[in-house]
C-alpha positions in Angstrom: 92.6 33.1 -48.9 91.0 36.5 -48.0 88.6 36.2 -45.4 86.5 39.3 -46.6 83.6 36.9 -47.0 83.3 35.8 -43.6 83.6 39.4 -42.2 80.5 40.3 -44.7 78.8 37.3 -43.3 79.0 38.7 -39.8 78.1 41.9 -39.9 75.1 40.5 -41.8 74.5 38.6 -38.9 74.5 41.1 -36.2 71.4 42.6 -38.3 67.9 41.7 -36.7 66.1 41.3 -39.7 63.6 38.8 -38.3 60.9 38.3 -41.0 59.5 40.6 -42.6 62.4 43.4 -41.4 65.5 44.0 -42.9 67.4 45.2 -40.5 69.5 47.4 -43.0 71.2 44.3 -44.3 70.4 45.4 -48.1 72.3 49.2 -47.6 75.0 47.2 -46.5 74.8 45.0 -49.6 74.0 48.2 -52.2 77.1 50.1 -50.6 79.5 47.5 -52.5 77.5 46.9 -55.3 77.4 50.5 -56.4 80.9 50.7 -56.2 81.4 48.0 -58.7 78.8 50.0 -60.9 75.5 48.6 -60.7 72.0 50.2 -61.1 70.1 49.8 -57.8 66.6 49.9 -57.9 64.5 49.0 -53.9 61.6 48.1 -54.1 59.0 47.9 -51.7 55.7 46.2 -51.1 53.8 46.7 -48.0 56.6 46.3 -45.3 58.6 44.0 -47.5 62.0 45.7 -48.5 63.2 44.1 -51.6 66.5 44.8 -53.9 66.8 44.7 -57.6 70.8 45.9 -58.6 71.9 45.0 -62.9 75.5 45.5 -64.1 74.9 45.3 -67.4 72.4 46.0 -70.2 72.8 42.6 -72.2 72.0 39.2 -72.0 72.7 36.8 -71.2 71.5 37.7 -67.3 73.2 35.9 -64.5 70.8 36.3 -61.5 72.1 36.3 -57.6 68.8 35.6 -55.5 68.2 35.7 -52.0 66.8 36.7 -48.9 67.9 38.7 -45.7 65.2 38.1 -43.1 65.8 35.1 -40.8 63.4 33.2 -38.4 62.5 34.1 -34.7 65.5 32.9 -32.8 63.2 30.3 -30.0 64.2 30.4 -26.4 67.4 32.4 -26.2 68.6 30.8 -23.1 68.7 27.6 -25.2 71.5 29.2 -27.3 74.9 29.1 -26.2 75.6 32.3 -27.5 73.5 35.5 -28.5 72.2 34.8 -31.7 72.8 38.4 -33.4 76.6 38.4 -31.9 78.4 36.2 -34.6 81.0 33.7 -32.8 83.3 31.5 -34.1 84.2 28.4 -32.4 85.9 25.7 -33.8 85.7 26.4 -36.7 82.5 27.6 -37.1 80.5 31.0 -37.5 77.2 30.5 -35.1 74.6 32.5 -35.3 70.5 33.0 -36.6 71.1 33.3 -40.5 74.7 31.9 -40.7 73.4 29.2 -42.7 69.9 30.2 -44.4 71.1 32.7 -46.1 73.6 35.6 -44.6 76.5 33.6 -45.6 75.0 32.8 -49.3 74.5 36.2 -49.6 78.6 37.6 -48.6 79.3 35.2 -51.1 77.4 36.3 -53.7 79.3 40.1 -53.3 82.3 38.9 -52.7 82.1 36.7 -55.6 81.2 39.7 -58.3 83.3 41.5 -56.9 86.5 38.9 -57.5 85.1 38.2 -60.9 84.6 41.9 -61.9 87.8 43.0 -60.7 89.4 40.1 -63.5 86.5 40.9 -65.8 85.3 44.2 -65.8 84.3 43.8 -69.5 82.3 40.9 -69.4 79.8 39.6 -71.3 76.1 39.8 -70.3 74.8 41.5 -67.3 75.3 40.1 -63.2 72.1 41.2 -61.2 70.8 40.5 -57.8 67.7 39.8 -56.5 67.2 40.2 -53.2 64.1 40.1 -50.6 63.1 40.3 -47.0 60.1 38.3 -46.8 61.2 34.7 -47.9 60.7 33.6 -44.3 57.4 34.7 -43.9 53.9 34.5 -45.9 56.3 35.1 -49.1 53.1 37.7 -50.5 55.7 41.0 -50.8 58.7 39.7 -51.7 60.6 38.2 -54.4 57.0 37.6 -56.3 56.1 40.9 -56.6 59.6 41.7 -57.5 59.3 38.9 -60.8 56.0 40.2 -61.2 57.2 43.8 -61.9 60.2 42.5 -64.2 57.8 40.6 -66.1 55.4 44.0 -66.5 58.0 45.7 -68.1 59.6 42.7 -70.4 63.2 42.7 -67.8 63.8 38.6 -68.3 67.0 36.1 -66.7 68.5 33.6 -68.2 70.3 32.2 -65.1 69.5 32.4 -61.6 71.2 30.7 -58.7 69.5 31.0 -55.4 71.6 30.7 -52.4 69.2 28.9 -50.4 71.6 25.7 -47.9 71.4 23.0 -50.0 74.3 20.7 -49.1 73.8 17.7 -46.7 76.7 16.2 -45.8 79.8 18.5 -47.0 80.1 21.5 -48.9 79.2 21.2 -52.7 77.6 17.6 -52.5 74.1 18.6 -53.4 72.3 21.1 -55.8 68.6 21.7 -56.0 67.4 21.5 -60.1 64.3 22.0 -58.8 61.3 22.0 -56.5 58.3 20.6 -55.7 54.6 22.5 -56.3 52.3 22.8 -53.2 48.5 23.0 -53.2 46.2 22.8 -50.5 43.1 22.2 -49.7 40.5 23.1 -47.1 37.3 20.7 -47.0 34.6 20.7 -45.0 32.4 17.9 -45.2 28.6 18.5 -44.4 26.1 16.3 -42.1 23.2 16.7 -39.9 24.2 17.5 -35.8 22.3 15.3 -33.9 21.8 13.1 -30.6 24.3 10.2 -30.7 21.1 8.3 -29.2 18.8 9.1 -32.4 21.2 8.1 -35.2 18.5 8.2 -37.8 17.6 11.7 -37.2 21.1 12.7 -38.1 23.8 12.2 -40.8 27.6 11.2 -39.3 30.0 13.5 -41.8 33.3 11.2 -40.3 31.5 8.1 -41.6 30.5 9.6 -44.6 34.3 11.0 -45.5 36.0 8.1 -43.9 35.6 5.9 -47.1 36.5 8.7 -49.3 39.7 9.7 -47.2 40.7 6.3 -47.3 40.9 6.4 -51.3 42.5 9.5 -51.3 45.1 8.7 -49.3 45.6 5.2 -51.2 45.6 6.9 -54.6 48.3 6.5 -57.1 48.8 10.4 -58.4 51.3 9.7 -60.8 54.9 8.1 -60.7 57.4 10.8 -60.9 59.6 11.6 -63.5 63.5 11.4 -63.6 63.9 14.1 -61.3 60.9 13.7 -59.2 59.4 11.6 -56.5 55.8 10.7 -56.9 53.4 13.2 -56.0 52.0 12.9 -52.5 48.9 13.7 -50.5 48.4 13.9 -47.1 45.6 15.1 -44.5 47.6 17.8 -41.8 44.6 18.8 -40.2 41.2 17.0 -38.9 38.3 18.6 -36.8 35.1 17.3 -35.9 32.8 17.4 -33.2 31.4 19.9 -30.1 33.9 17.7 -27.7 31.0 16.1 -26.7 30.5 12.5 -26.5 26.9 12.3 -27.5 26.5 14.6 -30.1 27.0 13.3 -33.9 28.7 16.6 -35.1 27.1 18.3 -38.6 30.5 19.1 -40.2 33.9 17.2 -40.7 36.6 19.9 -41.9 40.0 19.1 -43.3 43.2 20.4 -44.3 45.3 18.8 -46.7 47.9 19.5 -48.9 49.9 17.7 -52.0 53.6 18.1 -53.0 53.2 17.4 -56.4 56.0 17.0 -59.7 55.8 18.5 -62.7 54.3 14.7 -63.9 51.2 16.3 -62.8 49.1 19.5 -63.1 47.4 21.9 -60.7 44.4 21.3 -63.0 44.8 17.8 -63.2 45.0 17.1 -59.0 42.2 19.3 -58.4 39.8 17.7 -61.0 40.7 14.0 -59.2 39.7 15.0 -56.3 36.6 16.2 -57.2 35.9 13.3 -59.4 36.8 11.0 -55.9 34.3 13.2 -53.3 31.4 14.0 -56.2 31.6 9.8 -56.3 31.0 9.6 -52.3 27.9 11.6 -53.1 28.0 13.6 -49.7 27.4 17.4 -49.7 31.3 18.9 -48.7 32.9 22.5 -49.4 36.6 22.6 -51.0 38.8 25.7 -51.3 42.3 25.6 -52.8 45.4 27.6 -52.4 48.2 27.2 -54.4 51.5 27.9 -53.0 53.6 27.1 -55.8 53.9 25.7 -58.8 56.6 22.7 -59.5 60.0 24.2 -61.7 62.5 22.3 -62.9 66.1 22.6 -64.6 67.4 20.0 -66.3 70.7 19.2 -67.0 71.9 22.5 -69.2 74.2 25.3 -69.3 74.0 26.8 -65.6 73.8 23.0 -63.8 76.9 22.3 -65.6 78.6 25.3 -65.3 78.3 25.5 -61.4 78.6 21.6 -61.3 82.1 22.2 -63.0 82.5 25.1 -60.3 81.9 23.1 -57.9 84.5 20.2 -58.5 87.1 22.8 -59.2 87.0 23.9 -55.6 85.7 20.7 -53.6 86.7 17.8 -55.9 83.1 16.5 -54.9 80.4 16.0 -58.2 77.4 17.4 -56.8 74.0 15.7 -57.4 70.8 17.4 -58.4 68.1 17.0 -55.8 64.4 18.3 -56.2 63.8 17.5 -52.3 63.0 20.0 -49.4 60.0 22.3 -49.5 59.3 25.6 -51.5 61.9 28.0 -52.4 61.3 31.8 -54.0 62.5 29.7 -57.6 59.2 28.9 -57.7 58.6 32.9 -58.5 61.8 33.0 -60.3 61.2 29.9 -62.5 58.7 32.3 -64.7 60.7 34.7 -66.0 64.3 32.6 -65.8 64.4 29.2 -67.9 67.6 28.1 -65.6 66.8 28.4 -62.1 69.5 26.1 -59.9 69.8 26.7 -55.5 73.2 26.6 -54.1 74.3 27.3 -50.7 76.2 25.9 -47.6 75.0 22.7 -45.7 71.1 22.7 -44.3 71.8 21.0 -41.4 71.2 23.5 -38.5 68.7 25.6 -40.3 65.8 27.2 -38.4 67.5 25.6 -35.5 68.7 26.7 -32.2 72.3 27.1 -32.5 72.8 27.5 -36.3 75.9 27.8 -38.1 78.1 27.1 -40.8 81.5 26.1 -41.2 84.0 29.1 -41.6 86.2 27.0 -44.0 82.8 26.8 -46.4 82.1 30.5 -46.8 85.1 31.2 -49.0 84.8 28.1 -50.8 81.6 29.0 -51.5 82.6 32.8 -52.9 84.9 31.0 -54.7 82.1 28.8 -56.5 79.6 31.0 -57.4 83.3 33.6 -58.9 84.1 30.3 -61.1 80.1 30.0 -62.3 80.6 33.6 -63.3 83.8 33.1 -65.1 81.9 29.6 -66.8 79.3 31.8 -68.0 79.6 35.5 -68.5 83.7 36.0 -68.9 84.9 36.5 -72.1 86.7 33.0 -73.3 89.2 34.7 -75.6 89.8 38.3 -73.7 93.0 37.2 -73.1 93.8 36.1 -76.7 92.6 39.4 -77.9 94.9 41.5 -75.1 97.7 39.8 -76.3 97.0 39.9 -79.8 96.1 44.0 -79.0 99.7 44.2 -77.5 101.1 42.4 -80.6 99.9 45.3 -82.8 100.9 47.7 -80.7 104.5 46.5 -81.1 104.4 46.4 -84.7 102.6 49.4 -85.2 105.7 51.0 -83.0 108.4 48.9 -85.0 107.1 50.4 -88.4 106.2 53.9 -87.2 110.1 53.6 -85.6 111.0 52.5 -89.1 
């Protein structure tokens, strides 16, 4: 097996594209994809490069997305090798973005360009989304990308993104979705005051605690068949001058739910409420809403990279909606199929990253077979032959 993917994956790497930067990593990319005759569009936000490239002008749309920045490296004397120098040792390819995503994203060329070069007449169109601001605050990036598809009626019907999914070995695990995030920041209000003169203050921690203790035991709803229960959980508490005889005036809070698509942005927000308004103290809540919860059931693109998948690993991956947010959360709105994929997510965002050398062509070679499940034409080579048939008898009665 060629190794071409690998060599892609290391020149990626040597690119410092620590978030939001690019590090050039997208010309690299664009370089092949033009020669396989796709439209390249960049697009930039702010200081967000981003990359939108379509072979094709039908649907259905088969969408590669990804991202080229990686995370600051941490102490590099606590690597054993320079983090933007690929090196392989046994067996595997170490270095910052090896696993989340420079690998993913070889793959995904190498990929269309194995399937293109058997296919060049294939059905549907093969695009790539591609951003540099995943890593970071995720404000330029692929969701401003969506957002301008969106503006101008540009839809997908299949996306894969090539975020590490895997746990234990290549092609065990794929994410059918993800959960929603909303936060919140509360600040309860009291009365500052001597600890000494209790009744000429109002203590906000005692006036929350009894409400934070509902919260926290509160039954949001059960899941579904894909999902865990929604969650909620205080990361963040702050009260008092640091003083030990002063009863502070405010309480303030961060919290924040991971929540399934059993429940509702709408619906989590108005619970909460409905708990603090009953605790009748006087508090301040603002919300932010990272993401909405998506979800893929079992359909065409699960089963046509799950089938990809056992081709070249023999393992049946499961679907998994675990982990944090992903950029499918943008996706998700203008794609109905929105499935991650990628290489095992075991030294991400660590010291030392890497991914096993054997995995990078075995995982070229899955997302080629998901192209070939979905976009190639099943009877091409029925129709070549049956072309080459009339040919012959065209020739046998002109000869005639």
């Amino acid at each position: 097996m060629s190794n071409d993917t690998l060599a892609l994956a290391q020149t990626l790497i040597t690119r410092r594209s620590l978030t939001p930067a690019d590090g050039g990593c997208q010309d690299i990319l664009i370089e092949r994809l033009e020669k396989l005759g796709f439209h390249i569009e960049k697009m930039r936000f702010g200081e967000v490069d981003n990359l939108w490239a379509r072979r094709g002008n039908t649907a259905p749309v088969l969408c590669f997305a990804g991202h080229t920045d990686v995370v600051p490296t941490g102490p590099l004397e606590q690597w054993d090798s320079d983090p933007f120098t690929p090196a392989i040792r046994d067996g595997k390819l170490y270095g910052r973005g090896a696993a989340d995503m420079k690998s993913s994203l070889a793959a995904f060329i190498t990929a269309i360009e194995a399937f293109v070069a058997q296919h060049a007449n294939h059905q549907g169109s093969i695009a790539l989304l591609i951003t540099s601001d995943e890593e970071g605050i995720a404000i330029d990036g692929t969701v401003k990308v969506v957002e301008a598809l969106k503006a101008r009626g540009e839809l997908m019907d299949y996306c894969i993104v090539g975020e590490p999914t895997c746990t234990e070995k290549l092609g065990d695990t794929l994410k059918n979705g993800r959960r929603g995030s909303l936060s919140g920041n509360l600040t309860i209000k009291g009365i500052q005051g001597h600890i000494a003169y209790p009744h000429l203050a109002k203590n906000p921690i005692h006036l929350a605690a009894p409400a934070i203790a509902e919260l926290a035991q509160t039954e949001w709803d059960q899941g579904n068949e894909y999902f865990p229960p929604t969650t909620w959980h205080i990361s963040n508490i702050h009260g008092g001058t640091g003083a030990t005889n002063v009863i502070p005036g405010t309480l303030n809070l961060l919290f924040n739910f991971r929540f399934s698509t059993a429940s509702t942005v709408e619906s989590l927000k108005a619970r909460v409420h409905e708990i603090l308004d009953r605790h009748g103290f006087d508090y301040e809540l603002e919300w932010e809403l990272s993401g909405k919860p998506f979800l893929t059931p079992k359909g065409e693109l699960a089963n046509a990279m799950s089938s990809a998948i056992t081709q070249v690993t023999t393992l049946e991956p499961q679907l998994s909606t675990s982990g944090g947010t992903s950029d499918g959360r943008f996706i998700a709105d203008i794609c109905p199929q929105v499935i991650e994929f990628g290489p095992l997510n075991a030294t991400i965002h660590k010291l030392n990253e890497y991914v096993a050398v054997d995995d990078i062509e075995q995982l070229s070679k899955i997302y080629q077979l998901t192209l070939e499940n979905l976009l190639a034409i099943k009877n091409e080579t029925a129709h070549a032959n049956s072309d080459s048939f009339m040919d012959k008898l065209k020739k046998f009665f002109s000869f005639g």
